[in-house]
C-alpha positions as a printed Julia matrix, in Angstrom:
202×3 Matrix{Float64}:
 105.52  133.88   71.57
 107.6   133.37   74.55
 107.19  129.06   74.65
 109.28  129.37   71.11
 111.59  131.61   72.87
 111.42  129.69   75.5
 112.87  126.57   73.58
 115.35  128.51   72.17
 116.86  129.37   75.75
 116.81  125.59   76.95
 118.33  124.22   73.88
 121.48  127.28   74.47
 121.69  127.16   77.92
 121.19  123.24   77.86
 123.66  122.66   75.38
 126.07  125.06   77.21
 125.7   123.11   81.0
 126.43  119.65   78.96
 129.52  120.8    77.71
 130.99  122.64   80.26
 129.97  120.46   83.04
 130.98  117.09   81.21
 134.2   116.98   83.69
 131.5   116.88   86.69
 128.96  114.66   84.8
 132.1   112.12   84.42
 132.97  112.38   88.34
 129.68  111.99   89.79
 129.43  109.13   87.13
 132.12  107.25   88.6
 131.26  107.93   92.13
 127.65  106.52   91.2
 128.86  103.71   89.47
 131.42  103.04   92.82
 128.69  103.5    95.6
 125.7   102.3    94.42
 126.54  100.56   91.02
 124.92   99.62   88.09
 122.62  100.94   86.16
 124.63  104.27   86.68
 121.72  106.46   84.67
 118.08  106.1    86.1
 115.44  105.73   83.15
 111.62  106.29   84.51
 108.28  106.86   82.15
 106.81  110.42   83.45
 104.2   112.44   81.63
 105.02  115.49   80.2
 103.65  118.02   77.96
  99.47  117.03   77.48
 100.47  114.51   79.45
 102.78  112.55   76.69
 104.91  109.81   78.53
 108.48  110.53   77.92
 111.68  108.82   79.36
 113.11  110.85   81.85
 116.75  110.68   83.12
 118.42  110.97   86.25
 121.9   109.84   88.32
 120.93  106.6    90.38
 120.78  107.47   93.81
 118.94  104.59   95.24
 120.56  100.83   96.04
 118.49   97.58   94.0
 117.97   96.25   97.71
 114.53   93.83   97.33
 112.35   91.66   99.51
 112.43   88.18   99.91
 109.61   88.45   97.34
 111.82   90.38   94.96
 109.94   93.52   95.55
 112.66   96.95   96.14
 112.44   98.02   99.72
 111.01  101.2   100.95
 113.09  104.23   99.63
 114.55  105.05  103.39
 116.08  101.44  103.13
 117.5   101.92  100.0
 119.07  105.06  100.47
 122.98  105.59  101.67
 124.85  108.21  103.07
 126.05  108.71   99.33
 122.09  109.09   97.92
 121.61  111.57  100.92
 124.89  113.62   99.89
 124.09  113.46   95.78
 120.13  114.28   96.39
 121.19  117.13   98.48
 123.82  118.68   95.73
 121.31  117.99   93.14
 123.76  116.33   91.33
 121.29  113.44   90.67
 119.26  115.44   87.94
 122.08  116.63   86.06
 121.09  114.03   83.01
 118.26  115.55   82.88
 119.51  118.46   80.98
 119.61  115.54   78.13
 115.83  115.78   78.64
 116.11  119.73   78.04
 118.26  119.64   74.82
 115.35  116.72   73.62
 112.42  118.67   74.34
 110.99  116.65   76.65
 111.29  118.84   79.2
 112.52  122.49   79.75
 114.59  124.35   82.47
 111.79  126.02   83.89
 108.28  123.82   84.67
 106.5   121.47   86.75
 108.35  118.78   87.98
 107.69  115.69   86.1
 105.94  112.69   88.48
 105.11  109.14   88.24
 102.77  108.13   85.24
 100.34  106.66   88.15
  98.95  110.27   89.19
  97.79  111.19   85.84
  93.96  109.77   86.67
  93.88  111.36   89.94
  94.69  115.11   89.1
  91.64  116.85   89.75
  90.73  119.41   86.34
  92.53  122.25   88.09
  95.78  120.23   89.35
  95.62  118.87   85.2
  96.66  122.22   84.03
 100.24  121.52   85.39
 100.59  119.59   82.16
  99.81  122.46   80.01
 103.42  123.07   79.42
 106.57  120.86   79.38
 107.91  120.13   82.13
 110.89  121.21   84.21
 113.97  120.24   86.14
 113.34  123.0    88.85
 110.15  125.1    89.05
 107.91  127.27   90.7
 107.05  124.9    93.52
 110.82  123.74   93.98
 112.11  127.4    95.09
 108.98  127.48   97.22
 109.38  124.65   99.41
 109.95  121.51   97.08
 109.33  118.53   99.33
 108.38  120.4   102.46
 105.19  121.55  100.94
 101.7   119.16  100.6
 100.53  117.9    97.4
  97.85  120.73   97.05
 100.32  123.43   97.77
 102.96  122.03   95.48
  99.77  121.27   92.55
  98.88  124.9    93.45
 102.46  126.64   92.74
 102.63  124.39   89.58
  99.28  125.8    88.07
 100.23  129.6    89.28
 103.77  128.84   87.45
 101.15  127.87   83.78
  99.15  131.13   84.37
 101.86  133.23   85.01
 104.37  131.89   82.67
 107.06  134.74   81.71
 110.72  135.28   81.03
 111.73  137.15   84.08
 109.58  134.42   86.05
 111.73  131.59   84.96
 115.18  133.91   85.65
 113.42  134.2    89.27
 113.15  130.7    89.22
 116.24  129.6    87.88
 118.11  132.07   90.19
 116.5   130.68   93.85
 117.42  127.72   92.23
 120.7   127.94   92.98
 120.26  129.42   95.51
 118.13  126.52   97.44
 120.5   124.13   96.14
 123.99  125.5    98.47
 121.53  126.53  101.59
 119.8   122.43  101.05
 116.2   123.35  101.59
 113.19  121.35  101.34
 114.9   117.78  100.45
 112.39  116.04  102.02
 109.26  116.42  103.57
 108.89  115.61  107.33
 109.52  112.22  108.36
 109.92  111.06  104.39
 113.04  110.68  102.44
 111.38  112.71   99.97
 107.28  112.67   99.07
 104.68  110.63  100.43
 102.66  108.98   97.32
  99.99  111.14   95.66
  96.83  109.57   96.61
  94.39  111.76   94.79
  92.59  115.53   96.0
  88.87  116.8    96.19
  87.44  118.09   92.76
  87.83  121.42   91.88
């Protein structure tokens, strides 16, 4: 029973943070909109629950800098001082408590990734999509960018076995935690993940 429960808690708690934080939602908006301007709100595809493409939202922290060819520049050349300060603070996925109160995605989960990976999960690494997905989760509190794609695929499938409410209070509570001590922005020598090329079959 606890996924209806579950729900229950995100659409509170979700509904809660949107209204009380709507002065900081409007701040961060404007400083957005003043440092890296329009779009303010990011809008990607990423699979979610059995692997259902949703439209997730974030804060834009990224500048539309492109190639000669029109293509967008790698992410270290797109990023500002700004992008580093609002990735660090988390700030960026605050719209994606919009998500939450949807049902696209919950509090507590596997982070939601690019649409691309879906054909090169191996059947283990698939499980992660067993439940909705999350704006923090098991993996985040446990190294977030720091750790490898199998280590990170790993957390998320413990996180689907082990599912609980006192889990996700765990979870929600290093949360915070990790975001005022900054840990595990990015992984070494990345401004956040290299791509996911694919693992060994399990």
């Amino acid at each position: 029973m606890y996924p209806l429960f579950k729900r229950l808690l995100d659409i509170i708690i979700s509904a809660s943070a949107l209204t009380l934080l709507s002065p900081v939602f409007l701040i961060v908006y404007i400083k957005v909109k003043r440092n890296l301007g329009s779009p303010v709100i990011f809008t990607q595809p990423r699979p979610g629950l059995n692997g259902k493409v949703f439209n997730m939202y974030k804060f834009r922290s990224m500048k539309n800098a492109t190639d000669a060819q029109g293509n967008p520049l790698p992410d270290e050349q797109r990023m500002t001082p700004f992008s580093h300060k609002l990735r660090n603070s988390s700030a960026d996925e605050l719209p994606g408590l919009w998500n939450v109160l949807k049902g696209n995605m919950s509090l507590v989960g596997p982070r939601p990734l690019l649409v691309e990976y879906l054909p090169l999960y191996n059947e283990r690494q698939a499980k992660r999509h067993d439940v909705k997905p999350g704006i923090t989760g098991w993996a985040q509190v446990n190294g977030r960018n720091t750790l490898t794609w199998e280590e990170k695929f790993e957390y998320d499938v413990w996180y689907v076995e082990n599912m609980s409410l006192w889990l996700d209070i765990k979870i929600l509570f290093l949360t915070v935690k990790k975001v005022f001590i900054k840990e595990g922005i990015s992984a070494q020598g990345e401004v956040t993940m290299p791509k996911f090329t694919g693992s060994q079959p399990q």
